[in-house]
N, C-alpha and C positions, 0 to 999 in steps of 0.2 A: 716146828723145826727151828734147833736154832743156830742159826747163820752169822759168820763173822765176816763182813765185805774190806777185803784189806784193797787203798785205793792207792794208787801214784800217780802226781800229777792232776789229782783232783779226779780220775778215771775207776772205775772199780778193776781190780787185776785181777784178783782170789777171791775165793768162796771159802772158808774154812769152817767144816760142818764137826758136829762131836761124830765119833766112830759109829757108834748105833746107829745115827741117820744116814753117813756114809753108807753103811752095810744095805742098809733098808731102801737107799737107790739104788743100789748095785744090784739086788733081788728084783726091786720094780722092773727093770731094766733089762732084766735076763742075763745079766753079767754072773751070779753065783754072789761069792766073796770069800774074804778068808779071814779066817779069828788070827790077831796076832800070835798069839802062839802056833799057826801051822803054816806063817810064813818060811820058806826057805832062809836058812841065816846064809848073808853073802859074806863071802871072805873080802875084807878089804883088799885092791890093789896097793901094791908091794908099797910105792910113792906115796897113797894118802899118807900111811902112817910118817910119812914126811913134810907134810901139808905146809904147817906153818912154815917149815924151811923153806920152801916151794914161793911161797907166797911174802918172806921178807927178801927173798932173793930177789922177785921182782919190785921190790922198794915199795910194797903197800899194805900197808896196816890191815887189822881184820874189817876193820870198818868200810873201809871201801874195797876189801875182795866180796864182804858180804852184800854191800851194794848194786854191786855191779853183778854177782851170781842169782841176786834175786830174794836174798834170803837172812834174816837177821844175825846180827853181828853175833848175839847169844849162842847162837845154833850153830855158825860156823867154827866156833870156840871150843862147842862140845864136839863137832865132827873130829877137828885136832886135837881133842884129848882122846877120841876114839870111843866118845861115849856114844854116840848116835851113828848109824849108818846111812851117808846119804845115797838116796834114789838116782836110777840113769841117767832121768833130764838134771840133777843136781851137779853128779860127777861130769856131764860133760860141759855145762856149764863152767867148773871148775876149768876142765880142762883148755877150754877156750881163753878164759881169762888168761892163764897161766902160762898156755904157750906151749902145753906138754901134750902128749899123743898117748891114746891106751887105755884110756878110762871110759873103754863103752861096754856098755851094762844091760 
């Protein structure tokens, strides 16, 4: 299996597996799984497609909204262009940061 240990602080935080092994714990484990294409597509809340407004309003760069939500600067770039969908614990994260209410998923 191959494993990507992402650390902060000198700690391991994440485990980042390729999907096949993902799926093939999920089965070990009695959870089932699901093929990206038979995930539910979620509608973004009304707000993300305002993200970046959201987030220079409160005076901080991608860099440290990415930081502090946990999650690379790259990826929170593409949630604000609307290219990626992020997950519950992601939006509320966001919303924590941010100050805003409504984003639970």
């Amino acid at each position: 299996m191959n494993v990507q240990v992402i650390e902060r602080d000198g700690e391991p935080e994440y485990a980042v597996v390729p999907w096949a092994d993902y799926q093939a714990l999920l089965q070990a484990a009695g959870q089932g799984g699901a093929t990206p294409a038979s995930r539910p597509a979620v509608d973004a809340p009304k707000a993300l497609t305002e993200l970046s407004a959201l987030r220079e309003a409160k005076g901080l760069s991608r860099d440290e909204l990415a930081r502090a939500v946990g999650i690379s600067p790259h990826y929170l770039g593409m949630i604000e262009s609307g290219e990626r969908q992020p997950d519950a614990a992601i939006l509320r994260a966001l919303a924590w940061v941010l100050g805003i209410s409504g984003w639970q998923a």
